[in-house]
LOGU-795977 format. One line per field, with one value per residue: residue number from 1; x negated, y, z of N, C-alpha, C, O in turn. Coordinates in Angstrom, 2 decimals, always signed. Layout:
residues N
rolum [NUM; ...]
nX [X; ...]
nY [Y; ...]
nZ [Z; ...]
caX [X; ...]
caY [Y; ...]
caZ [Z; ...]
cX [X; ...]
cY [Y; ...]
cZ [Z; ...]
oX [X; ...]
oY [Y; ...]
oZ [Z; ...]
//
This chain:
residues 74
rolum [1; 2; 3; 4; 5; 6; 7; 8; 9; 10; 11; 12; 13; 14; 15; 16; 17; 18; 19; 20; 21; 22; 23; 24; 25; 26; 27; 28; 29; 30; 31; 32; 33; 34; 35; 36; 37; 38; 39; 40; 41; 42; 43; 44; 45; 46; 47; 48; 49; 50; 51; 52; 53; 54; 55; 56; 57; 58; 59; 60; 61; 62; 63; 64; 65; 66; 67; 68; 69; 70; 71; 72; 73; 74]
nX [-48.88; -49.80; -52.48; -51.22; -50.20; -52.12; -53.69; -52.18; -52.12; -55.10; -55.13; -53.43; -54.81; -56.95; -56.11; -54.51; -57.44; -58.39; -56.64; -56.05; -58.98; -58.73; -57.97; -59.62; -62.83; -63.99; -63.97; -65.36; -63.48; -61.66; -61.13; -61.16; -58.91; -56.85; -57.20; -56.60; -54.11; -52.58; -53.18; -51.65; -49.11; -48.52; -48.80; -46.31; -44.38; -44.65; -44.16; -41.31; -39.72; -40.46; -38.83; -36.57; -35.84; -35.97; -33.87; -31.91; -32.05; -31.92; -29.54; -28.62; -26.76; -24.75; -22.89; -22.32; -21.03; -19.09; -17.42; -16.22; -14.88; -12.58; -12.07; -10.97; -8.74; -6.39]
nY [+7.45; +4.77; +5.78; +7.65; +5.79; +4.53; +6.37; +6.88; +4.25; +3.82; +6.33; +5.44; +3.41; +4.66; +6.57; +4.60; +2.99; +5.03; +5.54; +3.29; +3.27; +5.00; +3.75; +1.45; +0.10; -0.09; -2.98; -5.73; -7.36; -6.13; -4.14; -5.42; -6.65; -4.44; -3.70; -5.28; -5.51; -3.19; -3.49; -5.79; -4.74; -2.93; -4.71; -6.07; -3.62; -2.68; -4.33; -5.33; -2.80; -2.95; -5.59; -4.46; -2.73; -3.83; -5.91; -4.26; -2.92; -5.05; -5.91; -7.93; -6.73; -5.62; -7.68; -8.35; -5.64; -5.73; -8.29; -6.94; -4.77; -6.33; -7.12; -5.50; -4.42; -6.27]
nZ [-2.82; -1.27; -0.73; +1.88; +3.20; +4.35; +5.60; +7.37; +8.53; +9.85; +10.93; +13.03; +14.26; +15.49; +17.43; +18.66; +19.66; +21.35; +23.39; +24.45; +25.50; +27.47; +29.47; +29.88; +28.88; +26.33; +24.43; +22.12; +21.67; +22.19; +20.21; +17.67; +18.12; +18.17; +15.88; +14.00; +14.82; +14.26; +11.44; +10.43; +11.21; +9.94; +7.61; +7.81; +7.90; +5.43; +3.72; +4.45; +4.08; +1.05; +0.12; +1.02; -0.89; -3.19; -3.18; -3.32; -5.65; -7.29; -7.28; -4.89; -2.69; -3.83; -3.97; -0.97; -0.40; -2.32; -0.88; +1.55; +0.79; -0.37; +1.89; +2.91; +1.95; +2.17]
caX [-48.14; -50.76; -53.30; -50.98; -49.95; -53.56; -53.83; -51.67; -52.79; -56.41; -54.85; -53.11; -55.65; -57.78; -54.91; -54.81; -58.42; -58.67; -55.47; -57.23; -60.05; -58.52; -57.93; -60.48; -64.21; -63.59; -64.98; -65.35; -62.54; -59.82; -61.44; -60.82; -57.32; -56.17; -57.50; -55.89; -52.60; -52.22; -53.42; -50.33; -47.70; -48.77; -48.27; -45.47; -43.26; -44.54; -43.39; -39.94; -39.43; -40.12; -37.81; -34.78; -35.78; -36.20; -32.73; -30.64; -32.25; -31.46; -27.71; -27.87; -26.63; -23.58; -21.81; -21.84; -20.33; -17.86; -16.72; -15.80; -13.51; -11.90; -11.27; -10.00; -7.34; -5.82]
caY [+7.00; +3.83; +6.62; +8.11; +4.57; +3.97; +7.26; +6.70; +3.13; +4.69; +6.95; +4.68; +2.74; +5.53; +6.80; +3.17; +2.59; +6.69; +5.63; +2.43; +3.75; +5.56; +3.03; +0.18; +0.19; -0.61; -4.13; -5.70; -8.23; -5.15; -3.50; -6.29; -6.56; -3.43; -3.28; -6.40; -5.41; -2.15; -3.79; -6.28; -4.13; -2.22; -4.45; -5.99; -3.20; -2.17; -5.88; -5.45; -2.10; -3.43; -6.34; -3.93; -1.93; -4.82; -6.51; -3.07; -2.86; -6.78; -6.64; -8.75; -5.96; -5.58; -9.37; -8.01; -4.43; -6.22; -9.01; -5.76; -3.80; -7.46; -7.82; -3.79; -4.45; -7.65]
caZ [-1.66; -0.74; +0.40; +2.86; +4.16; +4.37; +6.12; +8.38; +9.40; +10.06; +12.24; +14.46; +14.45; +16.00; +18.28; +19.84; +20.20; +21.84; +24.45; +25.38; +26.14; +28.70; +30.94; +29.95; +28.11; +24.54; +24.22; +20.32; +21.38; +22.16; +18.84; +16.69; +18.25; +18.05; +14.35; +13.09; +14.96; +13.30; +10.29; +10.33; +11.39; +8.87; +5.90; +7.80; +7.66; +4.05; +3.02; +4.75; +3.38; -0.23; +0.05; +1.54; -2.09; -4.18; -2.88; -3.50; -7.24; -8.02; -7.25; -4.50; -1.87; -3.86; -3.42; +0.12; -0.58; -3.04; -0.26; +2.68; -0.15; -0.88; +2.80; +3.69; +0.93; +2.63]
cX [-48.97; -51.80; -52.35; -50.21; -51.14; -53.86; -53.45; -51.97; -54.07; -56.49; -54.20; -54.16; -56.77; -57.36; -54.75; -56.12; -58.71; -57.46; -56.10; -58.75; -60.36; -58.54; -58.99; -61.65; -63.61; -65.01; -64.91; -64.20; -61.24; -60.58; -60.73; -59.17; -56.52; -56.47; -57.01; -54.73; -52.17; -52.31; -51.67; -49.12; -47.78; -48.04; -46.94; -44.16; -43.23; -43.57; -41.87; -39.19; -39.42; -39.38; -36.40; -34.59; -35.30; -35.05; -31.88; -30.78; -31.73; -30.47; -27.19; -27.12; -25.03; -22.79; -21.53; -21.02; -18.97; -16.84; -15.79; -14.86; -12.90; -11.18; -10.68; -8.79; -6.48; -4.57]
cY [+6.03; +4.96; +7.01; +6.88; +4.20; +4.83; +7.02; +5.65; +3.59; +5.62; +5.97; +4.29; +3.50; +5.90; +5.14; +2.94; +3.86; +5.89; +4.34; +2.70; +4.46; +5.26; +1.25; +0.42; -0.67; -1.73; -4.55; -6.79; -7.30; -4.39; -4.31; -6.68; -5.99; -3.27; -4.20; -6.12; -4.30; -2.29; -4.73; -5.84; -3.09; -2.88; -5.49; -5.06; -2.58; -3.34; -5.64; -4.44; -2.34; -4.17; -5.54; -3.42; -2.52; -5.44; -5.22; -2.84; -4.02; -7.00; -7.56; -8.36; -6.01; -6.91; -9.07; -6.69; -4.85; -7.36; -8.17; -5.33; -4.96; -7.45; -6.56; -4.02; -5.31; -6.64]
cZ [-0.82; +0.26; +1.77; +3.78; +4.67; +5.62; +7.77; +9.80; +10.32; +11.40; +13.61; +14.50; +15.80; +17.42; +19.24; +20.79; +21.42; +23.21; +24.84; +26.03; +27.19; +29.66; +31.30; +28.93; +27.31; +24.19; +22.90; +20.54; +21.39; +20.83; +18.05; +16.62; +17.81; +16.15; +13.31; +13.78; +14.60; +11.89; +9.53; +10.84; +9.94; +7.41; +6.59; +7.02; +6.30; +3.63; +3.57; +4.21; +1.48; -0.62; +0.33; -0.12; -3.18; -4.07; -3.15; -5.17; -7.92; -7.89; -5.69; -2.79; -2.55; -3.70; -1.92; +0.38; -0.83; -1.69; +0.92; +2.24; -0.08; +0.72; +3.22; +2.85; +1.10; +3.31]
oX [-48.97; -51.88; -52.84; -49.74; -51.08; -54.25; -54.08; -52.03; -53.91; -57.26; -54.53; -54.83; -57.20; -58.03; -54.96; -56.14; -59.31; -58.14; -56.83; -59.32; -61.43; -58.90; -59.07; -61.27; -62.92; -66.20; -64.31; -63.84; -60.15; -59.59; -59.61; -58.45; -55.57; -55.71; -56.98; -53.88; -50.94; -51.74; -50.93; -48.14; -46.88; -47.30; -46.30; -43.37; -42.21; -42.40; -41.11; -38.07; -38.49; -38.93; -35.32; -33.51; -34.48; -34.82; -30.71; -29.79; -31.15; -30.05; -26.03; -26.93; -24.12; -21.79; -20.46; -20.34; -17.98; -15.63; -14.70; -13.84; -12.08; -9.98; -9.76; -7.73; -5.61; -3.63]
oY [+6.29; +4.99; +6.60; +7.09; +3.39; +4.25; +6.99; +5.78; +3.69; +5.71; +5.93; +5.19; +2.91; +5.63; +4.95; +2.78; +3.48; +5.88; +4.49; +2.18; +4.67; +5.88; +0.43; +1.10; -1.67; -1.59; -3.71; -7.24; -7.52; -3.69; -3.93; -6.92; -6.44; -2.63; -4.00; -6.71; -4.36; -1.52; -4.42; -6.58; -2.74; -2.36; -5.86; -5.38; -2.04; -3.20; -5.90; -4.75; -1.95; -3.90; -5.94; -3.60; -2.05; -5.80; -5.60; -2.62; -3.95; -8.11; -7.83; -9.20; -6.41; -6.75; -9.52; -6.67; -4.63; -7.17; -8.66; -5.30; -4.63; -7.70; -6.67; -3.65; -5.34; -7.15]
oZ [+0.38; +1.49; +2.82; +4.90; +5.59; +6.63; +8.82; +11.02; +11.54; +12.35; +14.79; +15.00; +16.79; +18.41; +20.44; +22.01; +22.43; +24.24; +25.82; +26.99; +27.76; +30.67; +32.22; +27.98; +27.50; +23.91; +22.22; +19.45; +20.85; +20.61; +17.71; +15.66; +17.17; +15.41; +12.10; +13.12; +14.60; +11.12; +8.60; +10.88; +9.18; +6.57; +5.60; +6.14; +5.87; +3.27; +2.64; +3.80; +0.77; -1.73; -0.08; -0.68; -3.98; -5.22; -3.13; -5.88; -9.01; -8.21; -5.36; -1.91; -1.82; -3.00; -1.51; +1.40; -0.14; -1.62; +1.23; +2.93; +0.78; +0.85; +4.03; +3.37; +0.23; +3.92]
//
């Protein structure tokens, strides 16, 4: 699964630098940009996706399930 997140990054990455290049000469300060901001969206949304996982396995998804049924039954 890591490879094809990897994969993927790589590709944007590529796909950014290719669509900038369209409209401006690819200097090493929009390189470095574009390659550390695909880099951190990257393990952003891995990290936010593991916490949604990691919070539905640990229980603490249901105290909020359980409080909704408590209040439809009022």
């Amino acid at each position: 699964m890591m490879k094809w997140i990897v994969l993927a990054a790589i590709l944007m990455v590529i796909g950014g630098l290719f669509y900038s290049s369209l409209f401006t000469e690819l200097t090493t300060h929009l390189v470095i940009a574009v390659v550390l901001g695909t880099f951190f969206s990257v393990v952003l949304g891995t990290g936010l996706f593991a916490l949604a996982f990691f919070s539905d396995k640990s229980g603490h998804d249901d105290n909020v399930t359980d409080a909704t049924k408590r209040r439809d039954r009022r």
